[in-house]
C-alpha positions as CSV (number, residue, x, y, z in Angstrom):
1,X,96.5,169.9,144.6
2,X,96.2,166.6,143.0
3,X,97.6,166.4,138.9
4,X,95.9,164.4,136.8
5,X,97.1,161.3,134.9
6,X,96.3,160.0,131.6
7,X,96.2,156.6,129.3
8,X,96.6,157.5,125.7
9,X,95.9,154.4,123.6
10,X,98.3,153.3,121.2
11,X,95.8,152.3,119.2
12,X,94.5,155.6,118.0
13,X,96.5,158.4,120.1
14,X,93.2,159.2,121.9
15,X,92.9,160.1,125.5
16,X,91.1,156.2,126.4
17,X,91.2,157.0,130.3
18,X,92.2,159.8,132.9
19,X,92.0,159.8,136.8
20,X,92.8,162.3,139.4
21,X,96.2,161.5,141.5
22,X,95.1,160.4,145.0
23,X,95.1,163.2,147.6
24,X,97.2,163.2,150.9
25,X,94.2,162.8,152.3
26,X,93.2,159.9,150.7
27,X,96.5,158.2,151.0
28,X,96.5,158.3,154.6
29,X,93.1,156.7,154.8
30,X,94.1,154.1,152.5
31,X,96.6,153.0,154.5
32,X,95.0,154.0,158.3
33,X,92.4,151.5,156.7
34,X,95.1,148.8,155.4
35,X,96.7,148.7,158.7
36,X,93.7,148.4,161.0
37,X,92.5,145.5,158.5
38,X,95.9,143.8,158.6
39,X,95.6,143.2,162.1
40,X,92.3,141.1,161.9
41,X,93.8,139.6,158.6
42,X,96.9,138.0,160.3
43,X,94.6,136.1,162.8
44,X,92.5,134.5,160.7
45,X,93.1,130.8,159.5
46,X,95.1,130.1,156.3
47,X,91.9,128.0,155.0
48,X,89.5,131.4,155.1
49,X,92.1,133.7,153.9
50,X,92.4,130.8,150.7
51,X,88.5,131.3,150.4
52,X,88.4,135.4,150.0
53,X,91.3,135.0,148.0
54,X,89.7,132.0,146.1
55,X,86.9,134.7,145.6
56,X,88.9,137.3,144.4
57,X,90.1,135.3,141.7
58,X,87.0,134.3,140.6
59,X,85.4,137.9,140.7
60,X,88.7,139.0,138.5
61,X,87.7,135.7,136.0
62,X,84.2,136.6,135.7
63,X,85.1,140.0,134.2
64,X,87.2,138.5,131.6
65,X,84.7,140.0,128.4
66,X,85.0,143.5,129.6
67,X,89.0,143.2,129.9
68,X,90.1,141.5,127.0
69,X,88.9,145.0,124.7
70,X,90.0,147.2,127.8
71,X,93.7,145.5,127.2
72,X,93.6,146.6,123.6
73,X,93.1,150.2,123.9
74,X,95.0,150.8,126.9
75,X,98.6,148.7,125.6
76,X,98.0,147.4,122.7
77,X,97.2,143.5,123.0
78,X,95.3,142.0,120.3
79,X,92.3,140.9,121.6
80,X,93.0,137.4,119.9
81,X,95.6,137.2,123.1
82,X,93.8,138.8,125.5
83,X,92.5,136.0,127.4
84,X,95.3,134.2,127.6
85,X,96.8,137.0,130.0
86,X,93.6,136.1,132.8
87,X,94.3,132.5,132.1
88,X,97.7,133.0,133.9
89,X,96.6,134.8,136.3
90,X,94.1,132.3,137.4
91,X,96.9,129.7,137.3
92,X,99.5,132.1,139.4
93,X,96.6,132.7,142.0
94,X,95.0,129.3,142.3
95,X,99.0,127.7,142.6
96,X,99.9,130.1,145.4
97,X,97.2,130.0,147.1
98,X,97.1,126.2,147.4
99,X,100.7,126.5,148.0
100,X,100.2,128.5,151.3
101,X,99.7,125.5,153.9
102,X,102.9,124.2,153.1
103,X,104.8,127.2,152.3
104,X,103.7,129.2,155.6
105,X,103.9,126.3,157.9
106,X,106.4,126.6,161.2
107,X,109.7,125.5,160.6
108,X,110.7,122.2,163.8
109,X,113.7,121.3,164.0
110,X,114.6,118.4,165.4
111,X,113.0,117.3,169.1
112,X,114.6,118.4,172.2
113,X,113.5,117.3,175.8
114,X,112.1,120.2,177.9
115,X,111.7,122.4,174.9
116,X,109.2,123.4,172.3
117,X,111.0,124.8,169.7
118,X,109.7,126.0,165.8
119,X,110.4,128.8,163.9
120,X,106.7,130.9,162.4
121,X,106.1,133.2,159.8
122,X,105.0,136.2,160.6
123,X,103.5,138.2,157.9
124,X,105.0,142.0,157.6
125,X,102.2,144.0,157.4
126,X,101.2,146.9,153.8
127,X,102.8,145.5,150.9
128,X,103.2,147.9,148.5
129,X,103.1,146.7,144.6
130,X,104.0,149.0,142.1
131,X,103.1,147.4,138.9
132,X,103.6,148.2,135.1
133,X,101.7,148.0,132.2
134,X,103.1,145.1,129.7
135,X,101.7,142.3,131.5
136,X,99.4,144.4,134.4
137,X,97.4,141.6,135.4
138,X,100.2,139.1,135.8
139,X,103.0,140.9,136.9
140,X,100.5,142.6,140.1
141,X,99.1,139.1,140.6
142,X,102.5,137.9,141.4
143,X,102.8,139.9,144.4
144,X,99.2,140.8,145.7
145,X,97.6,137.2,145.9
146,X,100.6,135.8,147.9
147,X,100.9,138.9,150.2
148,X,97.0,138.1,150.9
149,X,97.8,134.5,151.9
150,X,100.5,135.4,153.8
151,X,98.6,138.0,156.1
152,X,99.2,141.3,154.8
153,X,97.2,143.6,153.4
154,X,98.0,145.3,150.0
155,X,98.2,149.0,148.2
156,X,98.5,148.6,144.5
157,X,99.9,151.6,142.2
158,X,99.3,150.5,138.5
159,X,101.2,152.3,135.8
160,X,99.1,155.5,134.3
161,X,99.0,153.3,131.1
162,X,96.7,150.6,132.3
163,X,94.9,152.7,134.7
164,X,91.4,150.3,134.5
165,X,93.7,147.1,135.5
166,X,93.9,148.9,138.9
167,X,90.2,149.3,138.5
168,X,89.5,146.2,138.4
169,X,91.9,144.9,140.9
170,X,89.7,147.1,143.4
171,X,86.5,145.7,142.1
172,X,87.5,142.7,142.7
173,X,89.0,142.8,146.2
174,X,85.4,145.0,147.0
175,X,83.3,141.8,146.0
176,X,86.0,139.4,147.6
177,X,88.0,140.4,150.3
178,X,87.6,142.4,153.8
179,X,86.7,146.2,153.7
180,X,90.1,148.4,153.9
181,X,92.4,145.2,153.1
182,X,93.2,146.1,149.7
183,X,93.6,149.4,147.7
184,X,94.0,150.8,144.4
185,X,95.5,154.3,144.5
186,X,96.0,156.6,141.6
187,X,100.2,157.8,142.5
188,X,102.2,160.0,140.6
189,X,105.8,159.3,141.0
190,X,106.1,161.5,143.7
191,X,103.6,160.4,146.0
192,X,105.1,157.0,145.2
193,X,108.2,158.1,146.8
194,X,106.6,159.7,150.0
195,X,104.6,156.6,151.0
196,X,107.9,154.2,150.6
197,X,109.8,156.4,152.4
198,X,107.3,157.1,155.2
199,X,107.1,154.3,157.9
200,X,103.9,153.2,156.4
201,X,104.6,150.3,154.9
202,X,106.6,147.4,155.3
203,X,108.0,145.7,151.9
204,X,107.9,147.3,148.1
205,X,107.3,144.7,145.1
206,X,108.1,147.1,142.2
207,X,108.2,146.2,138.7
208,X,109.7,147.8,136.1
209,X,113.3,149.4,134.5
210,X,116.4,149.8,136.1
211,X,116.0,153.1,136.6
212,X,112.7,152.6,138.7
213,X,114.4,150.2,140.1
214,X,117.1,152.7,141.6
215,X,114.4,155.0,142.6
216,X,112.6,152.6,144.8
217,X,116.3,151.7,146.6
218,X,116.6,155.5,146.9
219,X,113.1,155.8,148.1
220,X,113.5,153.4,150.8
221,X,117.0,154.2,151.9
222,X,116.8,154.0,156.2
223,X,113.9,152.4,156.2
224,X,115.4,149.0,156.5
225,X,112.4,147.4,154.6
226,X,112.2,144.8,151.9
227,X,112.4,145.4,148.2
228,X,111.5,143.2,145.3
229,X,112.7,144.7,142.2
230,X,111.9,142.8,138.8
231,X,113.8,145.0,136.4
232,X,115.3,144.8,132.9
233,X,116.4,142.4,130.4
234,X,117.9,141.4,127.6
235,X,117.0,137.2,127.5
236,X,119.2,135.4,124.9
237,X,118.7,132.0,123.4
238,X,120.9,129.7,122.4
239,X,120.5,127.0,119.5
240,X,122.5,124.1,119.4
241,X,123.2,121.9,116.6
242,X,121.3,118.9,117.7
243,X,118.2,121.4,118.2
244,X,115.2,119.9,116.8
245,X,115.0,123.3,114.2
246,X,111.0,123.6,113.5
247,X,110.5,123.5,117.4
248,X,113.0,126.0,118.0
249,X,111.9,128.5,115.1
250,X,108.4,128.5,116.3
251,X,109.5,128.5,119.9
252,X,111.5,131.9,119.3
253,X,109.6,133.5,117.1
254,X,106.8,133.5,119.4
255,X,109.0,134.4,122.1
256,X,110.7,137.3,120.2
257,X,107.4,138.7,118.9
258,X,104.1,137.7,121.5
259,X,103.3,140.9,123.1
260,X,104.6,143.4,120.4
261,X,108.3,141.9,122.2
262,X,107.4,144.1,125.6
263,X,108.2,141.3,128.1
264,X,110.9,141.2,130.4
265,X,111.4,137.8,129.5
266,X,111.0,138.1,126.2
267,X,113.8,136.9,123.5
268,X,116.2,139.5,122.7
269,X,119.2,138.1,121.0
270,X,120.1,134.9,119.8
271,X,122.8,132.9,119.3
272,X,122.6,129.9,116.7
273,X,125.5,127.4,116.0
274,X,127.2,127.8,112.5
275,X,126.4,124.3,111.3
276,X,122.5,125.3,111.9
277,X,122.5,128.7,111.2
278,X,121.6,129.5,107.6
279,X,118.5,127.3,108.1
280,X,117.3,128.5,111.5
281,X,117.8,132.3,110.3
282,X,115.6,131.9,106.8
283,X,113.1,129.6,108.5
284,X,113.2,132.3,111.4
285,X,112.6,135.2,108.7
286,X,109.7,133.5,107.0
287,X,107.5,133.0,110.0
288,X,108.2,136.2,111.1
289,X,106.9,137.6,108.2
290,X,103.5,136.4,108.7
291,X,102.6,138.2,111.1
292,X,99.7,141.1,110.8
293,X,100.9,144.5,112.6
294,X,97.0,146.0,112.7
295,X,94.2,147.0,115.5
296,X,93.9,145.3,118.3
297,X,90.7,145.1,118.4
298,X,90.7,143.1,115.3
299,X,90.6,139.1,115.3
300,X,92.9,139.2,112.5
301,X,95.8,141.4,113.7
302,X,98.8,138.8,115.5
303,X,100.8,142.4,116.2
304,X,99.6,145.3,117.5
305,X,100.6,148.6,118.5
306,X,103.4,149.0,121.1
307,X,102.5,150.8,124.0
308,X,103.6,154.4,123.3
309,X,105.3,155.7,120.1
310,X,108.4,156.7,121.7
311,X,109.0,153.0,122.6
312,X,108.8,152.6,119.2
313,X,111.0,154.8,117.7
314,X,113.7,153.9,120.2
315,X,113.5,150.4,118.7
316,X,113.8,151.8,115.3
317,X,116.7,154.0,115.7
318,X,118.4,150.8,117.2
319,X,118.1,148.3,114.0
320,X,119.3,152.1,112.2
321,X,122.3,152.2,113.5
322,X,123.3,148.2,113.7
323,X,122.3,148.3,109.6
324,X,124.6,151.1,109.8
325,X,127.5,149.2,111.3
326,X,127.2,146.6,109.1
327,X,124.5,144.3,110.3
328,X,121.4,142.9,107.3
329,X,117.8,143.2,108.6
330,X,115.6,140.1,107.1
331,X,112.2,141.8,107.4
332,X,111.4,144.6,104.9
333,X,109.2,146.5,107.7
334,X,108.0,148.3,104.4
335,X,105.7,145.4,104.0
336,X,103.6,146.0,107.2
337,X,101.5,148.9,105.7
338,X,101.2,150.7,109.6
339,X,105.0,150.7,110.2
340,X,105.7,154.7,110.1
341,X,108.2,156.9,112.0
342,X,106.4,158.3,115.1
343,X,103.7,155.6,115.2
344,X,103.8,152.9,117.8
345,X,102.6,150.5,115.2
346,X,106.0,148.7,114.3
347,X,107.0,145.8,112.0
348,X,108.8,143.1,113.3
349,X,112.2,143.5,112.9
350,X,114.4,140.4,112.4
351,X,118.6,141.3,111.9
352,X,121.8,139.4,111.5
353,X,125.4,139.8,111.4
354,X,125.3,141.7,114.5
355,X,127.8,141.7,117.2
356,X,128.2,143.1,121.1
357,X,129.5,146.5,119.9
358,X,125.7,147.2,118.6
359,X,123.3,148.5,120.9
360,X,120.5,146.1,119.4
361,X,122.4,143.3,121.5
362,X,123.5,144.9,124.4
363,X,120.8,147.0,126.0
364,X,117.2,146.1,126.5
365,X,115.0,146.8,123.4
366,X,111.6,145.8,124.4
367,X,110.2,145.7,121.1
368,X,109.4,143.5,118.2
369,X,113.0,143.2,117.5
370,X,115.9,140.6,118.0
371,X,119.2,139.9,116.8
372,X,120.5,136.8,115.6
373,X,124.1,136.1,115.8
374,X,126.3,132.7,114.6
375,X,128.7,131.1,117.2
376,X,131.0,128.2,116.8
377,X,130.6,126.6,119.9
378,X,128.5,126.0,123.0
379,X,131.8,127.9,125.3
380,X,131.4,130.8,122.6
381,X,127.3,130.8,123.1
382,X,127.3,130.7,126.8
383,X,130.1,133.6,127.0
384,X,128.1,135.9,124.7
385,X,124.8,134.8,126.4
386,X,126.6,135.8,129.8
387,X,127.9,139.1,128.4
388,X,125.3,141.1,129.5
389,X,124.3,143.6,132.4
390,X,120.9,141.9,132.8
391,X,120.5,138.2,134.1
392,X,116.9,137.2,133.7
393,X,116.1,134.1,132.0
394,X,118.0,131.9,129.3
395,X,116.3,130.0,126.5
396,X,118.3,126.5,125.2
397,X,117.2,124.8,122.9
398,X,118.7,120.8,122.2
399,X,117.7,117.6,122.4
400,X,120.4,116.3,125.0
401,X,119.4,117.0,128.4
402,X,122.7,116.4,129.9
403,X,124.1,119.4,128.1
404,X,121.2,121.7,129.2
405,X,121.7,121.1,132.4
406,X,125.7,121.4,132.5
407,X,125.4,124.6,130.4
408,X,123.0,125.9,132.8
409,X,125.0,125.6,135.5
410,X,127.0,128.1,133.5
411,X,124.2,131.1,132.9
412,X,124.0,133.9,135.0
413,X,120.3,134.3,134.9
414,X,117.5,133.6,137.2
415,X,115.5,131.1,135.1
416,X,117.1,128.3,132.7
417,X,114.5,126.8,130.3
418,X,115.4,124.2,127.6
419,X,113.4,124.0,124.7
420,X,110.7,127.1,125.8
421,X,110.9,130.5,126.7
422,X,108.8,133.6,127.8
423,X,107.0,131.8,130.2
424,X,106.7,131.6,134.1
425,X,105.7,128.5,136.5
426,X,104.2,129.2,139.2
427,X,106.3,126.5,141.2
428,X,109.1,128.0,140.4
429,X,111.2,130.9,142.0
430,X,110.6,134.1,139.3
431,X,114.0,136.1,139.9
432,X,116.6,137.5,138.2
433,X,120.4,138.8,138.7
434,X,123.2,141.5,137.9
435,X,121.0,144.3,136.8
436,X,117.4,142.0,136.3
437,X,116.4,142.8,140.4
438,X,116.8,141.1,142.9
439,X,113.7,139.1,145.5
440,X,111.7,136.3,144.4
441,X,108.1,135.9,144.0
442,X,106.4,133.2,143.4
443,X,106.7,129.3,144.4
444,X,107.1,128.1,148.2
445,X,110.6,130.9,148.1
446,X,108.3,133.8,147.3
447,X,106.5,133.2,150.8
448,X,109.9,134.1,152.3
449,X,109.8,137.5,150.9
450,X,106.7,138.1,152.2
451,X,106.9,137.0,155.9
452,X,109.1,137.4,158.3
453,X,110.3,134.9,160.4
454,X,110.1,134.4,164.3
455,X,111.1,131.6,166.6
456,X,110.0,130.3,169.8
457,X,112.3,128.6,171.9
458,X,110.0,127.6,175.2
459,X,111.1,125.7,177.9
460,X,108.6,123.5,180.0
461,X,107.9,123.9,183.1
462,X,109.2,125.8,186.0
């Protein structure tokens, strides 16, 4: 029998949504119904799969009223931000889906007389996307528009949190794309595990921690299929002394903070030279205090509620015990009114003299909190930076372009940014390393996960 799965909003503890778990039933018609569609899908002309996918996007866009408030309740976004989630996925979609022509065009090497030779791109078949609930829009889109242009057809799972995201995912796909290509299903984690481990689909894009990520790998062990695994982090940023110091503050802050601090990019730790570092940490504090931890559904809040409570309170038992080993928090969280034990309303926490034997800079907090640390030189930041088991993106922050770029070539991480963080472009591979994932998605490279590739070698004549 099928369980039942739940959304309790953060912003008042109330049960917001609940759907029945799909039944094996309905499982196997989903994807019976994916893989007959995928069939026709594959044949048809990259120019008509652009226009149901152009489609798609727009029937997502058009419901952007109804999903800003839905956002809210289900994870906590002020609705003041809520927008700015469907503006990115417009701008992932649209990218990749102009993108396609080029990126999914045969490979032709070089002429050879007699021959024919060129090397196409075969799309794998049901791609499954497992996608969470901090970013639900964006981090699905990443995976299910470029899996459409490339041929397959798609089975979303969205996290029990954001439930309606999945809703709407389907609504849109209904209005835009061909019957039985697309599917939301409701999956607990077990059903999750059956369908990855059955031979009835063909490449996993999961998001979410470490731990998920080790389930998928254990899910599709034999099955010799792809997996994209965007996992955990714990992004550092690095200020150097030439650092133009109101850019940087404002930069960070936002990159620390935006999204109650539950991005996977978002900035964890940071790591200021000494000759900068008294004014960068006050000037840090001061904006940080100006936020307003409130409702979401209130124009004034610029923090709200983190998802669930006990996200919370894992946060705040890590800036306990760093002020217990000796480390200074610069944000009285008794200022923000909501801040309470067991509530998932939580001040933003600022704290300095920290080091790499506190947990608050060493494993992934995914909160409103960050740690600022001095360092005396750029050797000292970009060891520190390194010395983590995640590898997602690094934030730099100078004026001398030269010196980004040489002290990039020195960060483990998928993504190096100078001067900005928390952000993705859609041109650009999204991927991480050590215990961030592994895949890409995203630019012309995240077409290679998607497809497989096939050569013809054909000799004229007789």
């Amino acid at each position: 029998m099928s369980g039942v799965l739940r959304c309790i909003s953060p912003v008042d503890g109330s049960v917001y949504l609940e759907r029945l778990v799909a039944s094996d039933g309905e499982i196997e018609r989903a994807l019976s119904a994916a893989r007959g569609a995928q069939r026709k899908w594959a044949l048809r002309p990259i120019a008509e799969r652009a226009r149901h996918c152009r489609a798609f996007v727009d029937a997502m866009a058009s419901m952007l009223d109804e999903i800003v408030p839905e956002l809210a309740w289900q994870m906590g976004r002020p609705v003041r931000h809520g927008a700015l989630e469907l503006g990115g996925f417009e701008e992932r979609s649209r990218w990749m889906i102009a993108a396609a022509d080029e990126a999914l065009a045969p490979i032709v090497p070089e002429p050879k007389a007699g021959f024919e030779r060129y090397v196409a791109r075969d799309p794998l078949g049901v791609v499954f996307v497992l996608a969470p609930w901090n970013y639900p829009y964006l981090t699905a889109v990443n995976s299910v528009v470029p899996a459409l242009m490339a041929g397959n057809a798609v089975l979303l799972k969205h996290s029990s949190q954001t439930l309606a995201v999945g809703d709407r995912f389907a609504r849109a796909a209904e209005a835009a794309l061909p019957p039985g290509l697309f599917a939301h299903l409701v999956l607990d984690h077990e059903r999750s595990a059956r369908i990855i481990s059955s031979r009835s689909i063909d490449q996993v894009n999961f998001t979410g921690s470490v731990a998920g990520g080790r389930a998928m790998e254990q899910a599709a062990a034999g099955r010799f299929i792809g997996l994209g695994l965007e996992l955990g982090g714990k992004d550092p940023a690095y200020v150097r002394p030439d650092a133009d110091l109101q850019q940087a503050v404002e930069g960070l802050v936002d990159g620390a903070f935006f999204n109650s601090g539950q991005s996977c990019c978002g900035i964890e730790r940071i790591y200021v030279h000494r000759d900068v570092y008294g004014n960068f940490v006050d000037d840090f504090a001061a904006l940080t205090r100006e936020y307003v931890l409130g409702n979401p559904l209130d124009e004034a809040t610029t923090l709200g509620p983190m998802a669930t409570a006990a996200g919370a309170d894992f946060a705040r038992r890590q800036v306990a015990e760093a002020l217990a080993a000796g480390a200074r928090s610069l944000v009285d969280a008794g200022d923000f009114e909501r801040d309470t034990a067991g509530s998932p309303y939580m001040a933003p926490q600022v704290v300095d003299r920290v080091d790499h034997g506190m947990a608050l800079m060493v494993e992934e907090s995914f909160a409103p909190v960050v740690g600022i640390m001095k360092v005396r030189s750029d050797d000292e930041a970009i060891e520190r930076m390194n010395h983590s088991p995640y590898g997602l993106t690094a934030s730099l922050w100078t004026r001398d372009l030269e010196a980004a770029r040489a002290l990039g070539r020195g960060l483990e991480a998928g993504t190096v940014y100078m001067n900005r963080c928390d952000y993705l472009d859609p041109a650009l591979a999204w991927t991480g390393v050590k215990d961030s994932g592994r895949g890409v998605t995203l630019s012309r490279v995240g077409y290679e996960t998607l497809t497989r590739p096939k050569s013809f070698h054909l000799k004229y004549g007789a």
